[in-house]
C-alpha positions in Angstrom: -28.3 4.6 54.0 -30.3 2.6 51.4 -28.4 -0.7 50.0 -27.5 -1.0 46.8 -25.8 -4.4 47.0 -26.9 -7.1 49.4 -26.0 -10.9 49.9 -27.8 -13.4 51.9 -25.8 -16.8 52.4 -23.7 -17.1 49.8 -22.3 -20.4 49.8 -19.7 -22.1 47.0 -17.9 -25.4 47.4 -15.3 -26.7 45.4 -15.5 -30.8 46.3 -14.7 -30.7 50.0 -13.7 -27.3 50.2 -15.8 -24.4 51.3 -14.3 -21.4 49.9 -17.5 -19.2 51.3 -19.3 -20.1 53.8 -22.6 -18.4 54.1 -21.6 -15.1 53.8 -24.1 -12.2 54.8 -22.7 -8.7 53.3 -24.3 -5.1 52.2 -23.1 -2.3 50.7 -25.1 1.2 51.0 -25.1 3.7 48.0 -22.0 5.3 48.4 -20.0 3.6 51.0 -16.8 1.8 50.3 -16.9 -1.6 52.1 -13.5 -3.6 52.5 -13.5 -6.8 52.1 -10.1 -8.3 54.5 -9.0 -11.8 55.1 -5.9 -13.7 54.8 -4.8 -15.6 51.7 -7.4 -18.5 50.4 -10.0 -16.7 52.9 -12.7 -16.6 50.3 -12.3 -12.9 49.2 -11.6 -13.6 45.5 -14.3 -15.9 45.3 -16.6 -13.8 47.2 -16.6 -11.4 43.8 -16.5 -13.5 41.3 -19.8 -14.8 43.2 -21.3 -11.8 42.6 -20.2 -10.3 39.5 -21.1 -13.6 37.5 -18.0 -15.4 37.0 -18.9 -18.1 38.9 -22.5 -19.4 40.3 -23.4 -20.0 43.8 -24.1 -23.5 45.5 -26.4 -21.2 48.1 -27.3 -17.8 49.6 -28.5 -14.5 47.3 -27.3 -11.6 45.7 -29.5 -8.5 45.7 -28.6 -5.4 43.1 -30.8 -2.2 44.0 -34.0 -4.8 45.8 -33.8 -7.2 42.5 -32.6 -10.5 42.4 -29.1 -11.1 40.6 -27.8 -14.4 41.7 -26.5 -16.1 39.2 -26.8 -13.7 36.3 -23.8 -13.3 33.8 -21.5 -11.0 33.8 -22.2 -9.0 30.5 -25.9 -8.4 32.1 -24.5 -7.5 35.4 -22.5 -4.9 33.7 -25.4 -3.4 31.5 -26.7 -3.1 34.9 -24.1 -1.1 36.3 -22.0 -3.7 38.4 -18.2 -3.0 37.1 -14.9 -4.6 38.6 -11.1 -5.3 38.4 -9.2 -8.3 39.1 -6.2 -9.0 41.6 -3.8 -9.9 38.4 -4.4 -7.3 36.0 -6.7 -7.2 32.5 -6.1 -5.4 29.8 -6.1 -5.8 26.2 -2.3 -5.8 25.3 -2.6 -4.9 21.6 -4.9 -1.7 22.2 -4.0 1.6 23.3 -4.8 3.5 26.7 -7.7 5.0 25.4 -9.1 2.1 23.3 -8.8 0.0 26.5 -10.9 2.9 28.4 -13.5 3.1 25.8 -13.7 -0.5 25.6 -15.6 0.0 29.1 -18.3 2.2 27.8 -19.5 -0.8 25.5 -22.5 -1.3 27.5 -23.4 2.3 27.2 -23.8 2.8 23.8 -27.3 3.7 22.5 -26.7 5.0 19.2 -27.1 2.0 16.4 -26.0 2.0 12.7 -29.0 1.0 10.5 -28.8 -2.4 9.0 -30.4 -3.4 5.6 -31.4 -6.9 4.5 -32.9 -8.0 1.5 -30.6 -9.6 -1.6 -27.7 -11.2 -1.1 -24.7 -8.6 -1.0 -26.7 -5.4 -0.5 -26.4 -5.5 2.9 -22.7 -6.0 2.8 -22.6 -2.9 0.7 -25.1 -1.0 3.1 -22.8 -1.6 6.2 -19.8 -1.0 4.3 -21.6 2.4 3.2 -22.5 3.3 6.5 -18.9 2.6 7.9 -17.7 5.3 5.7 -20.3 7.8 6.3 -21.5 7.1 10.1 -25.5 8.3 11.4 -25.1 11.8 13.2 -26.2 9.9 16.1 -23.5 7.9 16.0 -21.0 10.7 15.4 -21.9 12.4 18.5 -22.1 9.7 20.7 -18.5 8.5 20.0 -17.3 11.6 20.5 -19.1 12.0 23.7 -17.8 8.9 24.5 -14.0 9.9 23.7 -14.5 12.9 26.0 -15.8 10.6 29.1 -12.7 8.7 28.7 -10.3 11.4 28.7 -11.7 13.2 31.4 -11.5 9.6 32.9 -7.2 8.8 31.9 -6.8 12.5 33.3 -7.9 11.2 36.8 -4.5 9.4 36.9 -2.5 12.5 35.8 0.6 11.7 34.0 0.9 8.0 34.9 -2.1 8.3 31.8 -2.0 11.3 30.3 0.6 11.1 27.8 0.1 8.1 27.4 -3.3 7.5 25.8 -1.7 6.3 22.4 0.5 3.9 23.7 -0.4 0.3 23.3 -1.0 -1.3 26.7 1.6 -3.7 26.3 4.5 -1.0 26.6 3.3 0.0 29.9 4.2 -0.6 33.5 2.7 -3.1 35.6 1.1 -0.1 37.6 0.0 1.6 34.6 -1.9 -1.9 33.5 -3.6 -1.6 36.6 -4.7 1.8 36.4 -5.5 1.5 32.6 -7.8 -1.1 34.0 -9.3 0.9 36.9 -9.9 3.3 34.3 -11.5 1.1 31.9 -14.3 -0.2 34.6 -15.0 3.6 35.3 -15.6 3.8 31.7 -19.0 2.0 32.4 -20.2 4.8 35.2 -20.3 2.0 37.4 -23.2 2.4 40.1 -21.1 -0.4 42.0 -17.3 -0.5 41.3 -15.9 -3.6 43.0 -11.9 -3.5 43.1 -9.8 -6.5 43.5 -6.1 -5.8 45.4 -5.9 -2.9 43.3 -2.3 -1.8 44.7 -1.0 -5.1 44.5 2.7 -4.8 43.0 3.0 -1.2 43.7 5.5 0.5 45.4 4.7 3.1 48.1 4.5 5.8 46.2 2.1 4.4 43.6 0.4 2.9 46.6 -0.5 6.7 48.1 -1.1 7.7 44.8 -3.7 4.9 44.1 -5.3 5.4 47.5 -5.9 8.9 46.8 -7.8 8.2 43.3 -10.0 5.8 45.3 -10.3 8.6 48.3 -11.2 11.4 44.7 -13.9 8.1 43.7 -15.5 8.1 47.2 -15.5 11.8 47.3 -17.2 12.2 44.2 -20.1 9.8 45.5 -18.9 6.2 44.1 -20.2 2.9 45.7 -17.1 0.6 46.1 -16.6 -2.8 47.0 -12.9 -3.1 48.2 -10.2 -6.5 48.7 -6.7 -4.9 49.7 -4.2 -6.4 51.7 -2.5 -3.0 52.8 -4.1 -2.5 55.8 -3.2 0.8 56.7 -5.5 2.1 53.1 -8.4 -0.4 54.1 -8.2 1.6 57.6 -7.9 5.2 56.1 -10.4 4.9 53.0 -13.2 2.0 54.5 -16.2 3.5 55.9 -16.9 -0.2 57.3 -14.5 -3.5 57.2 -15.3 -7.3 56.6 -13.2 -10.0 57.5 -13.1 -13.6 56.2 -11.5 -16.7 57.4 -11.5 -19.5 55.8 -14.7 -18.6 53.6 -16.6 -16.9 56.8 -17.2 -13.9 58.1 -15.6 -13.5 61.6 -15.8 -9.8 62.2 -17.3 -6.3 60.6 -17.6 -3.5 61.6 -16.0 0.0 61.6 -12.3 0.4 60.8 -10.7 1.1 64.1 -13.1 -1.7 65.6 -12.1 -4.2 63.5 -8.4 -4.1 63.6 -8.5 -4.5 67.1 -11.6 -7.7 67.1 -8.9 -10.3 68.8 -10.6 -13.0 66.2 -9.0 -10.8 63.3 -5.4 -10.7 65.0 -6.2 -14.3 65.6 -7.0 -15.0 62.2 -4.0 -12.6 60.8 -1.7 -14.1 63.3 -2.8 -17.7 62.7 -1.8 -17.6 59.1 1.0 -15.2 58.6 2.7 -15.1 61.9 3.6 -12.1 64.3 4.4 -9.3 62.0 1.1 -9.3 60.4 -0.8 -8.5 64.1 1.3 -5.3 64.4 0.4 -4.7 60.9 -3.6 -4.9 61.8 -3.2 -3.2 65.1 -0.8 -0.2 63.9 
């Protein structure tokens, strides 16, 4: 399986504190890699390491064989590199389906025509063209609309009759699924996904881990942090596990929940119940 995403080293220190520690990591086209660790592990950081929200002391980040360490996150995302975070994003004031086609930004291709020339003509141009709009640009909205409904009916009616609804009026778990659908809007080639069932309930849980299992299916790379254990085990095709900014174990699913440095780690940090929670 070819890699789409690797890292070499990644290092970042905060002062004293190492919050990755030479991390090594790759991802092959479509495989969804979990990313496991107990709280302040490094997971979080890990991301924003290589989606451009923060820049690395050390180490490398490869995108399809090309160097991307260090680039920002709008280029990242032209490039096909889309995520969510573990506390929710999305733009309050705009509806379900604004919020989705706010994803495809990157995408378009279709520009209006400007005109320059005296003062206030091309104020008057673009104001022209606002009213009437290119056929180009016609089409490609409305392709655009279609891609994001077809996207807001993977959620079924958590979405669905909802698209018109600002995102404000909506349930936490709704938020999170506006913004799952929102990074889809950019036909990710890597979709990284940060705790995306945190605050859910079971139900929404199962219902969340099969959109991800309908996601893998349909050949998307993913990049996975969850702390529910038993959906890292039944969705990850491999499992990597960070302590304290390092990687102490990866490997397949059923491997890794029984490395005795991962209950070591689990059990180290949050006590007995959470090593019958990695071995169950």
């Amino acid at each position: 399986m070819p890699s789409l995403l690797e890292i070499d080293g990644l290092t970042r220190r905060f002062g004293g504190l190492t919050a990755v520690d030479t991390v090594d990591l790759t991802v092959g086209t479509g495989e969804l890699v979990s990313v496991i660790g107990p709280n302040g592990a490094g997971k979080t950081t890990l991301f924003n390491l290589v989606t451009g929200l923060d820049q690395p002391d050390g180490g490398q980040v490869r995108f399809e064989g090309d160097d991307i360490t260090g680039w920002p996150a709008p280029r990242l995302a032209q490039r096909g590199l889309a995520r969510t975070f573990q506390h929710g994003r999305v733009f309050a004031n705009l509806s379900v389906l604004d919020n989705v086609l706010v994803g495809a930004h990157t995408r378009l291709r279709a520009v209006k025509p400007r005109m320059g020339g005296v003062p206030g003509v091309a104020a008057l141009a673009e104001l022209a063209l606002a009213l009437v709009q290119p056929p180009a640009v016609t089409r490609e909205e409305r392709r655009l609309r279609e891609e994001a409904l077809d996207i807001i009916a993977l959620f079924g009616e958590r979405l669905a009759p909802r698209i018109d609804h600002p995102a404000y009026s909506l349930s936490y778990a709704n938020r999170r699924r506006v913004e799952i659908a929102r990074a889809l809007a950019l036909q990710p080639r890597l979709l990284l996904l940060d705790e995306p069932t945190a605050g859910m309930n079971e139900s929404e849980t199962a219902e969340m881990l099969e959109i991800i299992r309908t996601l893998k299916a349909r050949g998307q790379t993913i990049l996975l942090i969850e702390h529910k254990l038993d959906l890292v085990m039944q969705l990850s095709d491999r499992v990597v596990v960070l302590d304290d900014g390092r990687k102490i174990a990866e490997g397949l699913p059923d491997a890794v929940r029984n490395d005795p440095a991962v209950i070591e780690a689990y059990l180290g940090h949050r006590g007995v119940g959470e090593r019958k929670a990695v071995a169950a």
